[in-house]
C-alpha positions in Angstrom: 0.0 0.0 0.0 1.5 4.1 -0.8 2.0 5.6 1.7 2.8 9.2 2.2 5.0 11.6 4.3 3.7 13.7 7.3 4.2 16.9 6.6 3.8 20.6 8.0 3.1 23.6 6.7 3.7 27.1 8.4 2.8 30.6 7.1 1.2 33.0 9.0 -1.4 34.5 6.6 -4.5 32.2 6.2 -4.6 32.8 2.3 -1.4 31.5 1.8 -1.6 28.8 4.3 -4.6 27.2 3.0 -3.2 27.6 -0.9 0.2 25.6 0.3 -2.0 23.2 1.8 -4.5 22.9 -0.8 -1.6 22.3 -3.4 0.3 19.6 -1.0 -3.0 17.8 -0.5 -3.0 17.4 -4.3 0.2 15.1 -4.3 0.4 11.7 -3.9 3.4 11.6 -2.1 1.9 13.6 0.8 -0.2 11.7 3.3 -0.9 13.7 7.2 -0.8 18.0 6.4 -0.2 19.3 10.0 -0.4 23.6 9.9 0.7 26.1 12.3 -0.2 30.3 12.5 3.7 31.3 13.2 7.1 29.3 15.1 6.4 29.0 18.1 2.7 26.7 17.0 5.0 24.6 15.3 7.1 24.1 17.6 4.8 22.5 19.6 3.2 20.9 16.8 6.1 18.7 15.9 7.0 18.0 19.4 2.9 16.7 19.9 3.6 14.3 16.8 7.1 13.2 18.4 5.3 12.7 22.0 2.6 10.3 20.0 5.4 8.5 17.9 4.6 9.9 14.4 6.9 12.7 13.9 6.8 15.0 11.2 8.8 14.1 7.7 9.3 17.7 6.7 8.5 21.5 7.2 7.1 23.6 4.4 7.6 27.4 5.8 7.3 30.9 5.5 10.6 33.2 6.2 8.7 36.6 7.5 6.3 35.5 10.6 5.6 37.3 13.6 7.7 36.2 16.8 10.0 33.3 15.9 10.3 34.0 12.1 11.3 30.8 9.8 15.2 31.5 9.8 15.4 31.2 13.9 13.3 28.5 13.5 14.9 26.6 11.0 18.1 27.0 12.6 16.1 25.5 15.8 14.7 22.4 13.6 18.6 21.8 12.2 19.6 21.1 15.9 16.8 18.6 16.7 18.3 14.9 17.0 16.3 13.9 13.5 15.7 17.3 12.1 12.8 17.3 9.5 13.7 18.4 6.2 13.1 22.2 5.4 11.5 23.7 2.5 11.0 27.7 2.5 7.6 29.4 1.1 8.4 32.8 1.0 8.1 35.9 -1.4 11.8 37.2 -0.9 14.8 36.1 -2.3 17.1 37.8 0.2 16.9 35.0 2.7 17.9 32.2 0.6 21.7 32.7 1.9 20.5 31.7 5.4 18.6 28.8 3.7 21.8 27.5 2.5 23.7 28.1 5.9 20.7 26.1 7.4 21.3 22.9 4.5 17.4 23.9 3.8 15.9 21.0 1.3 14.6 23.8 -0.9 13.6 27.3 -1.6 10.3 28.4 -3.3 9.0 31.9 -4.0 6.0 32.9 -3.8 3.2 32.6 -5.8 3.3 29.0 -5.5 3.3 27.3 -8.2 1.9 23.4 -9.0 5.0 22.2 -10.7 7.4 23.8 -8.7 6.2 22.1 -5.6 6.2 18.9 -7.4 9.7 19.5 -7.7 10.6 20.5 -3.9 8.3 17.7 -3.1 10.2 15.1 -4.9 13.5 16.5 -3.2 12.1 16.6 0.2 11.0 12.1 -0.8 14.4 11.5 -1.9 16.0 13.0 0.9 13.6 11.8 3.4 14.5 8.4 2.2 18.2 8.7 2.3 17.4 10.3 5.9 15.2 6.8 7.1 11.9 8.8 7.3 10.0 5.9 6.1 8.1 5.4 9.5 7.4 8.8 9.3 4.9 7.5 6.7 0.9 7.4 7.3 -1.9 6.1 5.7 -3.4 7.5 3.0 -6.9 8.4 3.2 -9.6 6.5 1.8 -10.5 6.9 -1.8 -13.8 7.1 -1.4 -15.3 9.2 2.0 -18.3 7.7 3.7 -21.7 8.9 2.4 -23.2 11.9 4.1 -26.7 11.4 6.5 -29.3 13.9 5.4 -33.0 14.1 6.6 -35.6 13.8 3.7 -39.3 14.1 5.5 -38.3 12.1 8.7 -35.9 9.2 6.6 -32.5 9.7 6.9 -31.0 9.5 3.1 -27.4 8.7 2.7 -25.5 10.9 -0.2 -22.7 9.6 -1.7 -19.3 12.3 -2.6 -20.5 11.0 -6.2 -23.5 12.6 -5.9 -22.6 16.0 -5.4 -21.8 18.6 -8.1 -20.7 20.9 -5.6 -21.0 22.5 -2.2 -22.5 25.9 -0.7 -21.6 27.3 2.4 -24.2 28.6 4.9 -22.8 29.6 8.0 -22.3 26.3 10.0 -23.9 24.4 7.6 -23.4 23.1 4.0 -26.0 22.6 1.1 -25.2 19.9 -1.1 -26.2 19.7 -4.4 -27.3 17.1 -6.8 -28.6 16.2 -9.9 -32.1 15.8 -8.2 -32.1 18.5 -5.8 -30.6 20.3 -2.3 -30.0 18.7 1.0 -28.7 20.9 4.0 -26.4 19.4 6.3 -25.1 20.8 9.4 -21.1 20.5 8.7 -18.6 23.8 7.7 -17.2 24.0 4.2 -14.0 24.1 5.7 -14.5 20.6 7.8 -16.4 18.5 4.3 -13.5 20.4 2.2 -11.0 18.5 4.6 -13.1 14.9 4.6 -13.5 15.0 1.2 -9.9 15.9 0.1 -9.5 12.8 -1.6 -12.7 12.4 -3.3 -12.2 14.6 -6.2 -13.4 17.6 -4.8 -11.5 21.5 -5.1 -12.0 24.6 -3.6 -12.7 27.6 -5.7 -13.8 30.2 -3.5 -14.8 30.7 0.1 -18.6 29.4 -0.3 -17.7 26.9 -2.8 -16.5 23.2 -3.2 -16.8 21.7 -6.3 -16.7 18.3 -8.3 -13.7 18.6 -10.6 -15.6 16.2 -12.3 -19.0 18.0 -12.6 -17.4 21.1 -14.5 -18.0 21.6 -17.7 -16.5 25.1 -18.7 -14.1 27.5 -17.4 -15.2 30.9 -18.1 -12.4 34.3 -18.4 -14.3 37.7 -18.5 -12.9 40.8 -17.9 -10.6 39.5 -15.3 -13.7 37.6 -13.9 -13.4 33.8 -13.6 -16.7 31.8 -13.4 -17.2 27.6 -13.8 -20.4 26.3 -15.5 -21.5 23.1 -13.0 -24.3 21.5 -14.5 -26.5 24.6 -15.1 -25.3 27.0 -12.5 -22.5 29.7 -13.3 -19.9 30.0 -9.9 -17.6 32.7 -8.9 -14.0 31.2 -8.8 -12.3 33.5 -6.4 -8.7 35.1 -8.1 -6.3 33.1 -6.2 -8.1 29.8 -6.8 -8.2 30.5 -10.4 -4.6 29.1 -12.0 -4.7 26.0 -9.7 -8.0 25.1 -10.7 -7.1 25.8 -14.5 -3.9 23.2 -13.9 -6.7 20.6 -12.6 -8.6 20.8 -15.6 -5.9 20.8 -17.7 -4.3 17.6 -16.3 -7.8 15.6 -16.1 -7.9 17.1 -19.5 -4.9 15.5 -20.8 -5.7 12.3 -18.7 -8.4 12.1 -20.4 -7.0 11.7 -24.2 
């Protein structure tokens, strides 16, 4: 069975955090995505998943955080007994001196982009190998994610990931949406977008998850992006726009 490595990822501005995660998730290679706000939270996030015996393979981070920024902390990590390996997520090139100095695995700028992750990622395997990391493995999650309950007139109806052309935020609840209709269950976006990582699912903007699957045209206007999804035209928020475009373009080219 694949496995994949345990990995964190560090940055303290949510945009960018959930972008570097939403780009590792895509990977094979990656199995467990562990995130912290700034140093000192990952600190004590790799020492939690040393104290429960699954420590973390590598460290994806950002140079300029508040507190402990990611130079004082990767010159912390380099001293730990079995130091993960390092790769810095930052928008300045000055630092990359003291990412040398600290025998860093890699060094991307930001924007992120698909392929050159791919490329730090398959760095970060090889040495992680050389380094014995593969017990720092885990378990890839299911392909498929178990159905989701919703009530239909008193009987509970069980809808299936397949099901669903894509998501709506509502508050603390989601509306899922189907060929044949709605059905409002009481989850977050963020917390279905995370259980159905694997399941074919993206996110293109803040009240929307969608079936990669169930799109059928990618719309540019104006500097406006939109997806057609069945018959319903969605807003595909500007930073989710070239990812999603690489998606399509791969399941595109998977598919001739």
């Amino acid at each position: 069975m694949e496995v994949g490595l345990r990995v964190l990822a560090v940055d303290d501005e949510a945009p960018a955090l959930d972008d570097l995660v939403h780009l590792l998730r895509a990977d094979p290679r990656i199995g467990e995505i562990h995130t912290a706000r700034d140093g000192a939270a990952a600190l004590r996030r790799l020492d939690r998943a040393l104290a429960d015996g699954r420590p973390i393979a590598a460290v994806f981070l950002d140079i300029r955080m508040p507190g402990l920024d990611g130079t004082v902390l990767g010159r912390v990590l380099a001293q730990f007994a079995r130091p993960p390996q390092i790769v810095y997520v930052t928008a300045y090139e000055e630092h990359a001196v003291d990412a040398f100095e600290i025998k860093a695995t890699d060094y991307i700028l930001k924007p992120v982009r698909p392929e050159r992750l791919s490329l730090a990622i398959t760095r970060v395997t090889e040495a992680a190998e050389e380094a014995g990391w593969a017990d720092a493995a885990a378990e890839p999650a299911p392909s498929e994610p178990e159905p989701m309950p919703v009530e239909l007139g008193g009987v509970t109806r069980f809808v299936t990931p397949a099901e669903v052309l894509y998501v709506e935020a509502q508050g603390d609840y989601a509306r899922l949406h189907t060929s044949g209709g709605s059905h409002l269950v009481r989850i977050p976006l963020n917390a279905l977008s995370e259980r159905w990582s694997g399941a074919g699912f993206v996110r293109v903007h803040r009240s929307h998850l969608v079936a990669l699957s169930a799109i059928k045209e990618l719309r540019l206007d104006s500097g406006r992006c939109t997806i057609l999804v069945g018959e319903v035209e969605l807003p595909v928020s500007r930073r989710h726009v070239r990812e999603l475009r690489d998606l399509l373009v791969r399941r595109a080219r998977r598919a001739h």
